[in-house]
PAVO-858549 format. One record per residue: z, y, x of N, C-alpha, C, CB in turn. Coordinates in steps of 0.05 Angstrom, whole numbers. Glycine has a CB too. Layout:
N
VONU	nz	ny	nx	caz	cay	cax	cz	cy	cx	cbz	cby	cbx
VONU	Z	Y	X	Z	Y	X	Z	Y	X	Z	Y	X;
...
# end
This chain:
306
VONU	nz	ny	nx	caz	cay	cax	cz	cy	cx	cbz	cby	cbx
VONU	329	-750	-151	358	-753	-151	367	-769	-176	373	-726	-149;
VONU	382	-780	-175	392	-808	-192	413	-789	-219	416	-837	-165;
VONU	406	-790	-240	422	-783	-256	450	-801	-270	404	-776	-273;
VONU	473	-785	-267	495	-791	-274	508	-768	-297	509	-795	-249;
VONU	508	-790	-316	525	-778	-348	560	-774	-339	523	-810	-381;
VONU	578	-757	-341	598	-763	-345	617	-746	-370	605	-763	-322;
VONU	633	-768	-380	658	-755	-404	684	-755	-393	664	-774	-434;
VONU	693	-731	-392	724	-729	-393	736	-712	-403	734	-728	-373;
VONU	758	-710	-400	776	-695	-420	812	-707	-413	764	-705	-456;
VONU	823	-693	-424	852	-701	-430	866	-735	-439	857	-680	-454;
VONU	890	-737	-438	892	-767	-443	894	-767	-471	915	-783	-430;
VONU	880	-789	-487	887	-786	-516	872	-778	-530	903	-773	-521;
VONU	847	-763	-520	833	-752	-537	814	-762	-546	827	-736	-531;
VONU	822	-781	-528	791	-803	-547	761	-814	-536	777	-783	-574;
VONU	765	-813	-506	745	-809	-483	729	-834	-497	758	-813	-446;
VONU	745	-862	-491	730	-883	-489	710	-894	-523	754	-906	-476;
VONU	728	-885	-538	711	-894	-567	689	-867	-569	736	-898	-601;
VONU	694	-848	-563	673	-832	-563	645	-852	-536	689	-796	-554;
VONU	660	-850	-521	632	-856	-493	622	-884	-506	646	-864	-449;
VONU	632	-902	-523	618	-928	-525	602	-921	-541	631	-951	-533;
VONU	611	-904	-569	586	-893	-590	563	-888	-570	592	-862	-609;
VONU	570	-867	-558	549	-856	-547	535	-874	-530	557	-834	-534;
VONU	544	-884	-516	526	-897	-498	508	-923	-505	542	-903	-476;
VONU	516	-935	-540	501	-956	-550	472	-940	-562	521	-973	-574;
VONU	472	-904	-568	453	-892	-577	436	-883	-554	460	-872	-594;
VONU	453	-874	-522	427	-866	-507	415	-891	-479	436	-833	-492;
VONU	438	-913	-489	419	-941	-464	431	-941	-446	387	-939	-450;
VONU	460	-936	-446	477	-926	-421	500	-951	-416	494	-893	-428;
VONU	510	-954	-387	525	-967	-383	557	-948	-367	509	-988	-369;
VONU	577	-958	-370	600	-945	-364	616	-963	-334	618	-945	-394;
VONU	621	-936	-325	637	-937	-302	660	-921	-313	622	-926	-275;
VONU	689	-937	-301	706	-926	-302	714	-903	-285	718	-941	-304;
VONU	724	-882	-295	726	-857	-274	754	-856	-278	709	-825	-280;
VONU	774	-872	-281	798	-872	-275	816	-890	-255	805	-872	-296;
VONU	837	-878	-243	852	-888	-211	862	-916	-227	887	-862	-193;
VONU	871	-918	-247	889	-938	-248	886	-964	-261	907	-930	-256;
VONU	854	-962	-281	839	-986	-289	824	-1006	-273	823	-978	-304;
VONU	825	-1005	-245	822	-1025	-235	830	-1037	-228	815	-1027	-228;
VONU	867	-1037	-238	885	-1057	-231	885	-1080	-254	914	-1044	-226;
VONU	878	-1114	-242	877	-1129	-261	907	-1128	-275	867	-1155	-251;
VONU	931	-1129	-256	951	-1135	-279	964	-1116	-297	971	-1147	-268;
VONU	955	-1099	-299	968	-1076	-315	938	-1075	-338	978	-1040	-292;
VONU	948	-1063	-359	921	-1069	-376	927	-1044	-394	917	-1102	-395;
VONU	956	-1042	-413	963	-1021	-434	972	-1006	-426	975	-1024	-453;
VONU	993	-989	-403	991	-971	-395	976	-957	-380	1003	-970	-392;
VONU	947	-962	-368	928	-958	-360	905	-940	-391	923	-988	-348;
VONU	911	-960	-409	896	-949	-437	870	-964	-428	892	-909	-442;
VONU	863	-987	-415	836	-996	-420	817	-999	-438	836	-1011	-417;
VONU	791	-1005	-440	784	-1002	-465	785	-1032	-473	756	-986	-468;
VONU	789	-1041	-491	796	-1068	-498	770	-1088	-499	810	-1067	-526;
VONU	779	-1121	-499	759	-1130	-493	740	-1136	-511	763	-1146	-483;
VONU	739	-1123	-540	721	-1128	-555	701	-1097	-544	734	-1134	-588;
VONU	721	-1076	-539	696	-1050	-527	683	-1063	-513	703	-1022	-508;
VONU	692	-1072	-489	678	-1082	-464	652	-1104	-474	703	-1098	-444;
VONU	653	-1116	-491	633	-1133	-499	613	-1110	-509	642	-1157	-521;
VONU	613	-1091	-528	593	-1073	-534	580	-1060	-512	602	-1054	-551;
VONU	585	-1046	-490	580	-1035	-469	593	-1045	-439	586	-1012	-476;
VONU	575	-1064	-427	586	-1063	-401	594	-1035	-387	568	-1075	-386;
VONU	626	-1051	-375	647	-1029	-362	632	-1038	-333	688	-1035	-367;
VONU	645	-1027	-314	640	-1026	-285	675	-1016	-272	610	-1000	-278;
VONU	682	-1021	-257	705	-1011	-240	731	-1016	-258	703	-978	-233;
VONU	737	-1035	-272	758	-1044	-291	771	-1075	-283	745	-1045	-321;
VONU	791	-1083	-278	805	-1104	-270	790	-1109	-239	804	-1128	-292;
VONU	780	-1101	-228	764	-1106	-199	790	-1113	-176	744	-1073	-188;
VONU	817	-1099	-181	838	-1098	-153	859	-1105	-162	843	-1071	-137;
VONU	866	-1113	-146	902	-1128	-139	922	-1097	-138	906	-1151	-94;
VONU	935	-1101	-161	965	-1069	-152	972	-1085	-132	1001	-1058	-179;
VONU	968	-1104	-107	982	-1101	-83	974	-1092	-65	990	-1117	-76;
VONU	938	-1092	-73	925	-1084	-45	920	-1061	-54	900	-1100	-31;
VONU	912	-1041	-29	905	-1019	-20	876	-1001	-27	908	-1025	3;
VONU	883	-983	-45	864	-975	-59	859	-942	-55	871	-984	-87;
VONU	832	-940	-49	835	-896	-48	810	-891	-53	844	-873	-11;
VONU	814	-869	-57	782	-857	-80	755	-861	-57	784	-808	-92;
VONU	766	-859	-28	739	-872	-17	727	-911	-25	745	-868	20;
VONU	745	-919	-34	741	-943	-45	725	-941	-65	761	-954	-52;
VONU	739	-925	-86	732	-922	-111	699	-906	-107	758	-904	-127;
VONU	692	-890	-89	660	-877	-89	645	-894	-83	653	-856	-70;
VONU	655	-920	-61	640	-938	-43	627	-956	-69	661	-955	-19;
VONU	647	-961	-93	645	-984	-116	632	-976	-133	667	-995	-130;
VONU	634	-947	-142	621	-934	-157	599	-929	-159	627	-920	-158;
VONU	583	-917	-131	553	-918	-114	539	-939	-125	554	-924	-81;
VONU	555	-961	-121	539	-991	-120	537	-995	-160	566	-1025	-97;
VONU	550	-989	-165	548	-989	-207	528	-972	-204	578	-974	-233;
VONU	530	-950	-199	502	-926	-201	474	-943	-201	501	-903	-170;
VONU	474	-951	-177	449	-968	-167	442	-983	-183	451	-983	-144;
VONU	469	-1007	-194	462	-1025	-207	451	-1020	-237	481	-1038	-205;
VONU	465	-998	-243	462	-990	-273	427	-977	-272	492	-960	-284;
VONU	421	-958	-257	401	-951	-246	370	-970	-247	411	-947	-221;
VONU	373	-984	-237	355	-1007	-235	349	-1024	-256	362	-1022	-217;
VONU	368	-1024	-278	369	-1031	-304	349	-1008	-326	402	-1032	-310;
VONU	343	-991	-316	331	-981	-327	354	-957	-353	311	-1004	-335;
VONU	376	-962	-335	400	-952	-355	410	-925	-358	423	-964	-348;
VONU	433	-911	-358	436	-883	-363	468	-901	-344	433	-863	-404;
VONU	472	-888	-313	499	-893	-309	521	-875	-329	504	-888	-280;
VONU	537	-877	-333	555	-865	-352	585	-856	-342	557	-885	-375;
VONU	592	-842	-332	624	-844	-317	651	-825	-333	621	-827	-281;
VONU	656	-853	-341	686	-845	-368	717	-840	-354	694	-881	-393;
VONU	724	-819	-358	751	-825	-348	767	-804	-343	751	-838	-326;
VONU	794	-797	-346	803	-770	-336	816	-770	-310	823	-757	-355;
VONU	810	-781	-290	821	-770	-261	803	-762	-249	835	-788	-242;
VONU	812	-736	-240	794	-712	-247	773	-716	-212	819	-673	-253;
VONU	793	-711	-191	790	-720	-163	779	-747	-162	817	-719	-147;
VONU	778	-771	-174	759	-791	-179	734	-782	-184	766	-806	-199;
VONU	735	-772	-211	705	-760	-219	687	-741	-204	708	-746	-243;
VONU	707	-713	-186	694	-700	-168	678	-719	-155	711	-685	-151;
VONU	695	-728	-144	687	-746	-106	673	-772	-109	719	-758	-85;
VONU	653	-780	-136	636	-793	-136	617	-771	-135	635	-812	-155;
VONU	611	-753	-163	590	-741	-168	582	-717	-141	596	-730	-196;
VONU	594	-709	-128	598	-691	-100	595	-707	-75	629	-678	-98;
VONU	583	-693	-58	602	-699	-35	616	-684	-20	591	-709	-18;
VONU	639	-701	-28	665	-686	-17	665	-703	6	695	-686	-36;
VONU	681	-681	29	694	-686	48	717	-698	42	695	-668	60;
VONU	726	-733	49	748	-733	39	770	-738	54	747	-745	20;
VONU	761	-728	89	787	-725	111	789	-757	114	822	-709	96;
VONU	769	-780	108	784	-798	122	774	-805	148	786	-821	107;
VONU	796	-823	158	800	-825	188	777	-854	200	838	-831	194;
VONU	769	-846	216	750	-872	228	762	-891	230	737	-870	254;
VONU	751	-911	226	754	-938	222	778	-945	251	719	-956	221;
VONU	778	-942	278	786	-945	293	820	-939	295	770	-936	306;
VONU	823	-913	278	845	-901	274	860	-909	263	845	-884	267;
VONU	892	-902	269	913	-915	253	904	-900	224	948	-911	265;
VONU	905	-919	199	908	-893	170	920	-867	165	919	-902	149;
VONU	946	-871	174	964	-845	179	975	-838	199	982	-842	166;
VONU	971	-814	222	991	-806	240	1016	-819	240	995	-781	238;
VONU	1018	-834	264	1051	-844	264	1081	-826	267	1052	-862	288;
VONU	1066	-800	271	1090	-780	271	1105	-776	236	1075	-747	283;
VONU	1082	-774	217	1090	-768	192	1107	-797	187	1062	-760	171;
VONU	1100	-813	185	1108	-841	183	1140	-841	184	1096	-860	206;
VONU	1140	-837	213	1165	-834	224	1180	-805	210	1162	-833	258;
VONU	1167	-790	200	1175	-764	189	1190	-776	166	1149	-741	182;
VONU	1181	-788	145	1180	-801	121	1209	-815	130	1152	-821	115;
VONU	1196	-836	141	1231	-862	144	1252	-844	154	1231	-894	176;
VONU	1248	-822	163	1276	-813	176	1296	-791	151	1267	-793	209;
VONU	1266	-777	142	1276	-745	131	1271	-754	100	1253	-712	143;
VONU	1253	-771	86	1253	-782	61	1233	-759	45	1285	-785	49;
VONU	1216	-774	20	1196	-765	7	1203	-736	3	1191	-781	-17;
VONU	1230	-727	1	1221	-689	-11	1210	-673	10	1251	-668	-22;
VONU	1231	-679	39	1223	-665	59	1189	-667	71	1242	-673	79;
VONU	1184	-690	74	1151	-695	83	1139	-673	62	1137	-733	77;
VONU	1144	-668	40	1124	-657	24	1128	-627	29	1126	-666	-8;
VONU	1155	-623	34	1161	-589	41	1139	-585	75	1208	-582	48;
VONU	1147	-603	85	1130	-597	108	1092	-597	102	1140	-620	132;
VONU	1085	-610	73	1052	-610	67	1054	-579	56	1038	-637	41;
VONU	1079	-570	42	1079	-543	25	1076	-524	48	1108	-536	6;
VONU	1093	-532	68	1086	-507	95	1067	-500	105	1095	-509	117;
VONU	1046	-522	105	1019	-532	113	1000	-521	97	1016	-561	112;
VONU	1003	-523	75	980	-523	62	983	-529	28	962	-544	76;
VONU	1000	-494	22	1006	-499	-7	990	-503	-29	1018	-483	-15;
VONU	966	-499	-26	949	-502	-57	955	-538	-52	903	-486	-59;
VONU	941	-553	-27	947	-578	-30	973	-589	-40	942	-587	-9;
VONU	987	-582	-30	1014	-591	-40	1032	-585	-70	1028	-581	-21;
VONU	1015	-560	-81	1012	-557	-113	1009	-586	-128	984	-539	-121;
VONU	986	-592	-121	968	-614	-135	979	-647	-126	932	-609	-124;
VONU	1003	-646	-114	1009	-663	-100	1039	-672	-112	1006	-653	-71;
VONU	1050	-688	-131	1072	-699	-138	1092	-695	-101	1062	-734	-151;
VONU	1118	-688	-109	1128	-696	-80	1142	-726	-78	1151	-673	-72;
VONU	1146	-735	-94	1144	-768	-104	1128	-795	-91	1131	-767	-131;
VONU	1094	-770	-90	1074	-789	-83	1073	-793	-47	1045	-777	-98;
VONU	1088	-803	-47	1086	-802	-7	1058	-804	3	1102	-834	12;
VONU	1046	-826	-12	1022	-837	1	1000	-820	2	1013	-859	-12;
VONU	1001	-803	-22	979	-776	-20	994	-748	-4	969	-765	-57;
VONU	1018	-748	2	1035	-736	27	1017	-735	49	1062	-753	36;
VONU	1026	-754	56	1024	-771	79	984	-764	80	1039	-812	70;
VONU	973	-778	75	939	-770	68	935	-734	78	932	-776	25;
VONU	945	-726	66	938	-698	70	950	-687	98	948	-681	44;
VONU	968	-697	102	981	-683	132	969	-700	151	1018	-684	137;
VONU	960	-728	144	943	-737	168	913	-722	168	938	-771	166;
VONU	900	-722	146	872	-704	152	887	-671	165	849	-700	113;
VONU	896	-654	157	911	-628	168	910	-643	196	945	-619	152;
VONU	930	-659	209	934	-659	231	913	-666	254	951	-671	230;
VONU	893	-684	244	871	-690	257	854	-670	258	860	-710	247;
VONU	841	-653	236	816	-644	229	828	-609	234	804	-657	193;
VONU	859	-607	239	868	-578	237	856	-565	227	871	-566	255;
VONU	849	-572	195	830	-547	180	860	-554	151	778	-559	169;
VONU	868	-533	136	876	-550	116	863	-573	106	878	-538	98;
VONU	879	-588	81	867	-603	64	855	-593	39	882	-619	60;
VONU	864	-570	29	861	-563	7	820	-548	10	892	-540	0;
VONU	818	-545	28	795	-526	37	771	-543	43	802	-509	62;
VONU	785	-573	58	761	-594	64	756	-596	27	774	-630	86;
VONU	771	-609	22	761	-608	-10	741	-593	-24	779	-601	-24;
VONU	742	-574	-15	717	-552	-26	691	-557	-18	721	-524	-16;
VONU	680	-561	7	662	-571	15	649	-598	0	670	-574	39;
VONU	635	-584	-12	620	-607	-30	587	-598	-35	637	-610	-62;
VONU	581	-616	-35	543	-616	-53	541	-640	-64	510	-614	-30;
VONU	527	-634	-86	516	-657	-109	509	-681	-97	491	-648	-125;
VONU	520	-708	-102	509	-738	-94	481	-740	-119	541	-770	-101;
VONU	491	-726	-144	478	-734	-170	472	-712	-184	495	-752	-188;
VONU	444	-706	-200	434	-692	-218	456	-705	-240	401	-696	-220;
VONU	474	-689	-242	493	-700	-272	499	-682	-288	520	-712	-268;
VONU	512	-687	-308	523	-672	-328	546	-679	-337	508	-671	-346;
VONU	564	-662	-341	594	-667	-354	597	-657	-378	618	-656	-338;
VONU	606	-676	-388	617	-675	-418	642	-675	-432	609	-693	-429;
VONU	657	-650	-433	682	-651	-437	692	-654	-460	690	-634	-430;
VONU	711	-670	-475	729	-663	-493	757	-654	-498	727	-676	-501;
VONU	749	-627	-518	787	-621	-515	787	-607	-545	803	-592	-480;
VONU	805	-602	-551	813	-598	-576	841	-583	-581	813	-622	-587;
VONU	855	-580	-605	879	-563	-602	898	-574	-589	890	-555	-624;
VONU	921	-562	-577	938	-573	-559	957	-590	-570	950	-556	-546;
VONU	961	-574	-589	986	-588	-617	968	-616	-622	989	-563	-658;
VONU	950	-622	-627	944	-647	-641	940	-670	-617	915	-643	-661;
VONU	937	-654	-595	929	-673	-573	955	-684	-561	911	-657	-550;
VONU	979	-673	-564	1013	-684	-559	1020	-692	-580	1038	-663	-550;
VONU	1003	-690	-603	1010	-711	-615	1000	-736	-617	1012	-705	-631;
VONU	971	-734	-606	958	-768	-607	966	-773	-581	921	-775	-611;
VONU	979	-756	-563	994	-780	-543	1016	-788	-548	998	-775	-517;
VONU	1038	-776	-556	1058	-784	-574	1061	-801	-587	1062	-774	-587;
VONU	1041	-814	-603	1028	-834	-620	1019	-845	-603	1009	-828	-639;
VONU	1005	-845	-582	994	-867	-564	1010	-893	-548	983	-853	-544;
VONU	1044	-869	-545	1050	-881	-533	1076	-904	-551	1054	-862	-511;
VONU	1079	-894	-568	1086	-910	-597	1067	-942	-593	1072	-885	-632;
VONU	1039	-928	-593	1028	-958	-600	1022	-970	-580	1003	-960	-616;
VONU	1023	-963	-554	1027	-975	-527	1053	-1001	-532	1037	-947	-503;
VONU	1084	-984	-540	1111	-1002	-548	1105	-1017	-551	1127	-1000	-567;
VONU	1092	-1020	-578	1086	-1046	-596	1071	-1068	-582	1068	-1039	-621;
VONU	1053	-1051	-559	1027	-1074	-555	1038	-1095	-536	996	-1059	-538;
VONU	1067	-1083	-517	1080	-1088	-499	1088	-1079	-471	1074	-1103	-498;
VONU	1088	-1058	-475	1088	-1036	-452	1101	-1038	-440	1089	-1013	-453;
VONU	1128	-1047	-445	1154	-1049	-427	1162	-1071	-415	1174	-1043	-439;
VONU	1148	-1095	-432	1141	-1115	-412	1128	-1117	-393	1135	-1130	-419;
VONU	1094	-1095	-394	1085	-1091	-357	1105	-1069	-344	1046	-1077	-351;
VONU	1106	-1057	-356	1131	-1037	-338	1152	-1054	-322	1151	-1016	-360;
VONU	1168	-1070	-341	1187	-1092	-324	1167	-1103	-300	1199	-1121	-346;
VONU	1151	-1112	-302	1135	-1128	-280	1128	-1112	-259	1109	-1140	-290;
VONU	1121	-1092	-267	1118	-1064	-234	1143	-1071	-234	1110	-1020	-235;
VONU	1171	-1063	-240	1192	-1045	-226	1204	-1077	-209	1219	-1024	-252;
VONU	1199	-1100	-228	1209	-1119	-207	1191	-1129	-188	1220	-1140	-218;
VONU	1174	-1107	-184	1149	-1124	-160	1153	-1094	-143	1103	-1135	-174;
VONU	1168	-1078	-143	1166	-1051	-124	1179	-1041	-100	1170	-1033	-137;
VONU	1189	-1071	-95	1196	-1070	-66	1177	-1064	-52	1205	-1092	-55;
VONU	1152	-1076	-52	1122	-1063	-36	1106	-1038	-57	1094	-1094	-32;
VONU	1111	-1019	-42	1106	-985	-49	1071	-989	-49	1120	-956	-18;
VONU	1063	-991	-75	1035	-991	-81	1032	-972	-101	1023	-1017	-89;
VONU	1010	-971	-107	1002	-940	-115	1006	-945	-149	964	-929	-103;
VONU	1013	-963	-167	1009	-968	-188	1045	-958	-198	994	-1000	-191;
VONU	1054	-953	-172	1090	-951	-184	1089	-907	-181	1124	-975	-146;
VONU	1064	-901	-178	1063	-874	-185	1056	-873	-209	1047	-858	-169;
VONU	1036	-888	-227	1025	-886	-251	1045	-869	-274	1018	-916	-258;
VONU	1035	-858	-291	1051	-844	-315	1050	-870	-336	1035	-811	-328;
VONU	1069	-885	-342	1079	-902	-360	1087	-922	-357	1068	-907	-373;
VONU	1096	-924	-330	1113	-950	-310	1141	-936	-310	1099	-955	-271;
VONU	1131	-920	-278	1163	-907	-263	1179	-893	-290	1155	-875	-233;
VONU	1168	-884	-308	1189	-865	-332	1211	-896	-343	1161	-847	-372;
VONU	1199	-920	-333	1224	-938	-349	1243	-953	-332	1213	-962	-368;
VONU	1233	-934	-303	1258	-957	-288	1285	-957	-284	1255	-960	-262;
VONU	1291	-920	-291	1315	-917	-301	1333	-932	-322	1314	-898	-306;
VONU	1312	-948	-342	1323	-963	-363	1329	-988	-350	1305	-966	-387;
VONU	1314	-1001	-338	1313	-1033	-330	1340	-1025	-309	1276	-1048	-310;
VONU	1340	-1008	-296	1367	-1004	-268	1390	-998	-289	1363	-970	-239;
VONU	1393	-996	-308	1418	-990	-325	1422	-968	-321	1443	-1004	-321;
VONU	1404	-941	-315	1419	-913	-313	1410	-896	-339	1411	-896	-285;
VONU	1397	-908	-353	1388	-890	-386	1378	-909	-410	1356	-867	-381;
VONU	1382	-897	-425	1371	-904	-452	1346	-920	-447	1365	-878	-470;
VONU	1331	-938	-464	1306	-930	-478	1290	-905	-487	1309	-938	-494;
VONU	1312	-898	-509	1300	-877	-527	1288	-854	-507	1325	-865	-549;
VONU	1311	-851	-493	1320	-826	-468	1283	-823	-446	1358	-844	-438;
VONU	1278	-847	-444	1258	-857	-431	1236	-855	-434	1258	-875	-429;
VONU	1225	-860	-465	1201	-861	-484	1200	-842	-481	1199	-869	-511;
VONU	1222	-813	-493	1210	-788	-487	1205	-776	-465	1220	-773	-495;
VONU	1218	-792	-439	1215	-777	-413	1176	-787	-410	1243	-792	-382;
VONU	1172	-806	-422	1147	-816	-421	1126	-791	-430	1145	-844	-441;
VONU	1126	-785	-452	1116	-773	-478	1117	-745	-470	1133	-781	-505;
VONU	1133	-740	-451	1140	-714	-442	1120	-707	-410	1177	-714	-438;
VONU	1125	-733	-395	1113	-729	-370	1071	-738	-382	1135	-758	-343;
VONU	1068	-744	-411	1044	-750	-411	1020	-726	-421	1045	-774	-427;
VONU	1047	-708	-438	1032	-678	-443	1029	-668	-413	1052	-652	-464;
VONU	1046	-663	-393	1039	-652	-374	1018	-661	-360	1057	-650	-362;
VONU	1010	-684	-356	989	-692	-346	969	-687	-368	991	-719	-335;
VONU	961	-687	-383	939	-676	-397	937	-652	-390	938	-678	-423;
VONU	956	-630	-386	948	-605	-381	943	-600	-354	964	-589	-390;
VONU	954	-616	-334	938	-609	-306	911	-630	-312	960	-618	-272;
VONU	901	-649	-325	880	-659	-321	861	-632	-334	880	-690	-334;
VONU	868	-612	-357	852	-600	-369	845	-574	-340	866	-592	-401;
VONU	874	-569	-335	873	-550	-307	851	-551	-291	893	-556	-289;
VONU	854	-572	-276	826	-592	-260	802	-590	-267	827	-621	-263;
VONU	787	-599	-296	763	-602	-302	751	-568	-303	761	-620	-330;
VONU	781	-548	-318	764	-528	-314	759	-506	-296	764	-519	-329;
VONU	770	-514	-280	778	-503	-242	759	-518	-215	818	-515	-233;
VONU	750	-539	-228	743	-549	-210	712	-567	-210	764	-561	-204;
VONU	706	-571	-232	678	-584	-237	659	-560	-272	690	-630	-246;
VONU	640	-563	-275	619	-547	-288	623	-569	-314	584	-544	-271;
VONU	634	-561	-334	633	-577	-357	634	-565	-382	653	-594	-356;
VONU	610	-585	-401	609	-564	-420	628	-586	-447	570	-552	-427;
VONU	636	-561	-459	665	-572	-468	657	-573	-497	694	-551	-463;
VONU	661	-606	-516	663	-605	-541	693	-617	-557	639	-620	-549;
VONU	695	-612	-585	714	-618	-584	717	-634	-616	729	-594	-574;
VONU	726	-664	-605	719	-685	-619	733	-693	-651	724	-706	-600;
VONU	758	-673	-646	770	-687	-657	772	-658	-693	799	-698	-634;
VONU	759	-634	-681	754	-618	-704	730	-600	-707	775	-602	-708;
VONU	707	-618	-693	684	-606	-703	664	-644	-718	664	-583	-669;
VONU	656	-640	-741	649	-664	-749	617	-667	-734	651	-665	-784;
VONU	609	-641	-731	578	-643	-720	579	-656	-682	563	-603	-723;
VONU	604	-660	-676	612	-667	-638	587	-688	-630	651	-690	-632;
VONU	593	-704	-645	574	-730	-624	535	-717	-628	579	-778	-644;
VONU	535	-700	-653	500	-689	-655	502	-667	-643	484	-683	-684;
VONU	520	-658	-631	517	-625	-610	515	-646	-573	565	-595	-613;
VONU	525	-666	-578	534	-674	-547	504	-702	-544	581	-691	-544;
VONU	487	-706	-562	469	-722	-563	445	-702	-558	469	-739	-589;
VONU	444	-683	-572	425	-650	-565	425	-641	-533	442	-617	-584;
VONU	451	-644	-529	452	-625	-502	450	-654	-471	492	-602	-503;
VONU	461	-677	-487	446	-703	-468	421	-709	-463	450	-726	-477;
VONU	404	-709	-495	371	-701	-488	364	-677	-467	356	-692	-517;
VONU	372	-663	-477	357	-634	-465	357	-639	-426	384	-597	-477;
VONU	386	-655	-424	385	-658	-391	364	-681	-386	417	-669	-376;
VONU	366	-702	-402	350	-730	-392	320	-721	-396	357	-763	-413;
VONU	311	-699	-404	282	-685	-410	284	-669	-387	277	-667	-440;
VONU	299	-659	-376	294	-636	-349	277	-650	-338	318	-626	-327;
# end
């Protein structure tokens, strides 16, 4: 069985400059394990790793897709597989960086992931029509009626993962939340977590998103909100939609940055939710133990020696 390395952790904490160290000491190449770096035109609210990282360690799954076309984590396993292989055959260590957590499952697993045969419309045309008539809150009260743990984990915002889950429910009449469970290992792997105190970690996103401002953040943000007449999946992202209230004239800036800064701790804490609910990870923590990268190089040998 093909071994796969993976790092994750919370946003901010420092995934990618930690995984490049590492991976120039054990011969490893990186795949991105996040939903939203493979959109070429968005680059800093994504948090890519920049293009002088990318010269130290070939990336894999980074600028690959159009935010217009149509993208879902069976994509993302299908692209991923094929980096495995490739990295593989190189004689390499695949490496998978990233915090979306359901990305990272549903390579390293196999998950069931409810999709519909090729022949099939993508989504039941009843929900569809559910949607245009009754609008994003209701569709999601009807996934909550269905099948509340799924609909926990489910923005009611996000139609498109709505919509996804009440079409597998309706086809497969098993919940969604339960197909999910059904999993066995694709990969002999190992996960490598980082997390650290909570206080310091809202604050380097706090700070992150400070130095995002500067880099030009609100100029790709303007560019989603005036391209979002077509509902693509990059206008769910956390560091777009928090500024369209500004560009439409209904808020501040200031008002905005923090709705940013605010909606970006919460997602670190359901990403932390996730890793430790749902995948085997052994957890270091980077940012206040000085011995991190010689405890997480010890316990990398010890697997690549099994």
């Amino acid at each position: 069985m093909q071994k796969v390395l993976a790092i994750v952790g919370p946003t901010a904490i420092g995934k990618t400059t930690l995984a490049i160290e590492l991976a120039t000491k054990i011969n490893a190449e990186i795949i991105s394990g996040d939903s939203m770096q493979v959109y070429k035109e968005v680059a800093i609210g994504t948090a890519k790793a920049t293009k002088a990282e990318q010269e130290l360690v070939t990336h894999y799954l980074v600028d690959t897709q159009s935010i217009f076309k149509p993208y879902s984590v069976a994509d993302f396993v299908t692209q991923a597989e094929k980096a495995v292989d490739a990295i593989t055959a190189k004689k390499k260590i695949p490496m998978l960086v990233g915090g979306t957590g359901f990305y990272v499952n549903a390579l390293l697993n196999e998950m069931k992931l409810g999709e519909p045969k090729k022949k099939q419309k993508a989504v039941v045309p009843e929900w569809e029509n559910y949607l245009a008539e009754n609008g994003k809150k209701k569709l999601w009260v009807e996934l909550n009626n269905r099948d509340p743990v799924a609909a926990r984990k489910i923005p009611p915002n996000n139609s498109r993962r709505v919509l996804r889950a009440l079409t597998v429910i309706t086809r497969t009449g098993q919940k969604f939340s339960e197909q999910q469970k059904e999993i066995n290992p694709r990969y002999d792997y190992l996960i490598i977590g980082l997390n650290s105190d909570r206080a310091e970690i809202y604050r380097r996103i706090d700070q992150r998103v400070d130095q995002m401002l500067d880099q030009g953040l609100l100029d790709e943000a303007k560019y989603v909100y005036q391209n979002r007449a077509q509902e693509y999946t990059i206008l769910q992202a956390i560091g777009y939609k928090e500024f369209f209230p500004y560009f439409a004239k209904e808020d501040s800036l200031a008002s905005c940055v923090k709705n940013l800064k605010t909606a970006s701790r919460r997602y670190a804490k359901r990403q932390l939710t996730y890793f430790h609910h749902q995948l085997p990870v052994y957890w270091f923590d980077p940012l206040r133990d000085p011995e991190c990268m010689k405890k997480i190089l010890m316990k990398v040998g010890e697997w690549l020696n099994e």
